[in-house]
C-alpha positions as CSV (number, residue, x, y, z in Angstrom):
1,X,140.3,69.6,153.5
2,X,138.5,71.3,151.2
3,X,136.8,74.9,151.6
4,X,133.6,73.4,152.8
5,X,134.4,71.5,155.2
6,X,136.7,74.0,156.8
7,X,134.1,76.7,156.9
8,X,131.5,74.6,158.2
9,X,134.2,73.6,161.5
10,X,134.3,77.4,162.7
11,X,131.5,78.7,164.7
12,X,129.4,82.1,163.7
13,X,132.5,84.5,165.4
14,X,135.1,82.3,163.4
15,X,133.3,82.8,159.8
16,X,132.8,86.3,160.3
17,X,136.3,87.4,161.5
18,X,137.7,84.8,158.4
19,X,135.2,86.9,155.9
20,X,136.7,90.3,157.9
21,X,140.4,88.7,157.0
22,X,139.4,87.9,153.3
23,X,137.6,91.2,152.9
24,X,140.9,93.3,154.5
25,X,143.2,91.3,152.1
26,X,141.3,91.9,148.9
27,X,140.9,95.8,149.5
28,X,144.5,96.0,149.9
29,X,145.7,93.6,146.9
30,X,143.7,96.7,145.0
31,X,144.8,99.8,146.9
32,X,148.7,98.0,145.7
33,X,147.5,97.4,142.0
34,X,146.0,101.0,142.0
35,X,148.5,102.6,143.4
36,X,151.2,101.0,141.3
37,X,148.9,102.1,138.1
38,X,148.7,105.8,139.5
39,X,152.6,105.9,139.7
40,X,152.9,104.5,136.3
41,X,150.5,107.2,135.2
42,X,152.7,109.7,136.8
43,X,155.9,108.6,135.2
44,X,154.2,108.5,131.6
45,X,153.0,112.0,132.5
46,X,156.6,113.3,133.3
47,X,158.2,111.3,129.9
48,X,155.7,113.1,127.9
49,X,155.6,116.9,129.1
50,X,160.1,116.5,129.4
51,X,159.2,115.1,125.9
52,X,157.2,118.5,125.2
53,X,159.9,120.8,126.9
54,X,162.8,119.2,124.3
55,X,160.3,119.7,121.4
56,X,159.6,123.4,122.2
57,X,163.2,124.3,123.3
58,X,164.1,124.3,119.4
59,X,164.9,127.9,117.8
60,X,161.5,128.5,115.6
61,X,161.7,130.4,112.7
62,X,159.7,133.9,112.8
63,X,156.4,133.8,110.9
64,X,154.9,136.1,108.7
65,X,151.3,137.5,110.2
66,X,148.5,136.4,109.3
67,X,146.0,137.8,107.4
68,X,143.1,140.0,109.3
69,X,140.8,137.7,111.0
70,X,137.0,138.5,109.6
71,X,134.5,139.8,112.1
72,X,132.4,136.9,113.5
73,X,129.3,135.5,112.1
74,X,127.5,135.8,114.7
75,X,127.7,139.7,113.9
76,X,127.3,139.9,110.1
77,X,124.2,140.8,108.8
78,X,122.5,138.7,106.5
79,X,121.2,140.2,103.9
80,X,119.2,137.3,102.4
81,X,117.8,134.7,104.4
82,X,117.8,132.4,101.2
83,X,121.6,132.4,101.3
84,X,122.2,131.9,104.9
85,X,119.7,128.9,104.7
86,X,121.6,127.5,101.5
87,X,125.0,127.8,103.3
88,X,123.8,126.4,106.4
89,X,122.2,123.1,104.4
90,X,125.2,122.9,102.4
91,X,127.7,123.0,105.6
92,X,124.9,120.0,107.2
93,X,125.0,118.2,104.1
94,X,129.1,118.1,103.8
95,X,129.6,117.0,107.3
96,X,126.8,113.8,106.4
97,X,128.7,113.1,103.5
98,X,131.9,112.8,105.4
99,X,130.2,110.8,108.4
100,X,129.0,108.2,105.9
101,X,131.5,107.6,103.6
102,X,131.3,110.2,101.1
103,X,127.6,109.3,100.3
104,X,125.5,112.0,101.0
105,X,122.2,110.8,102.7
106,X,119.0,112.2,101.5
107,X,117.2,115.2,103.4
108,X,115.8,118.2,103.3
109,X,115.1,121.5,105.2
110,X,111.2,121.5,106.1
111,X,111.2,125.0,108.2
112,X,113.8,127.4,109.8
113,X,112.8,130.6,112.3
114,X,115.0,133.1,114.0
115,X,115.6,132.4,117.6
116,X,115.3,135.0,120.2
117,X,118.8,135.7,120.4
118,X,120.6,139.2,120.2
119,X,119.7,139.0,116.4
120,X,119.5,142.7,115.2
């Protein structure tokens, strides 16, 4: 008996409680699946920070300090807008180069302003 046929036996209240049956089992084959990916999830989580824990435990040697950290850009004064431009442009034009390859693709700066900012 194929599916046809054995649909098209039941009345409207057998079809519908059949869908209700099909419906109920498919929602719970993929609760199962889910929850048997979240538990795997959990255990790759626990492997990986006792993983973490074993690699920090180790004795580190002491390092020497580092040198003085320069005050922020942010709060430097520029002295000449020509430089800032040029080492902004130069700092775009690197990051191209390394996005394509190495090849650095052709542009140029048309305009810059000072935003509004807390620029003094």
């Amino acid at each position: 008996m194929n599916t046809v046929t054995f649909l098209s036996a039941m009345n409207l209240g057998e079809r519908f409680a059949y869908a209700g049956r099909m419906t109920l089992i498919g929602m719970m084959t993929i609760f199962v699946a889910l929850s048997i990916l979240w538990g795997a999830l959990v255990l790759f989580r626990k492997f990986v920070q006792r993983g973490e824990v074993q690699k920090d435990s180790k004795p580190v040697a002491p390092v020497a300090p580092a040198a003085p950290v320069p005050a922020p850009v942010a709060q430097a004064k520029a002295t000449n807008d020509g430089e800032l431009v040029a080492a902004i442009t130069a700092a775009v034009s690197l990051m191209l180069a390394e996005e394509n390859g190495g090849r650095v693709p052709n542009f140029r700066v048309v305009s810059f302003r000072r935003s509004r900012g807390n620029n003094k």
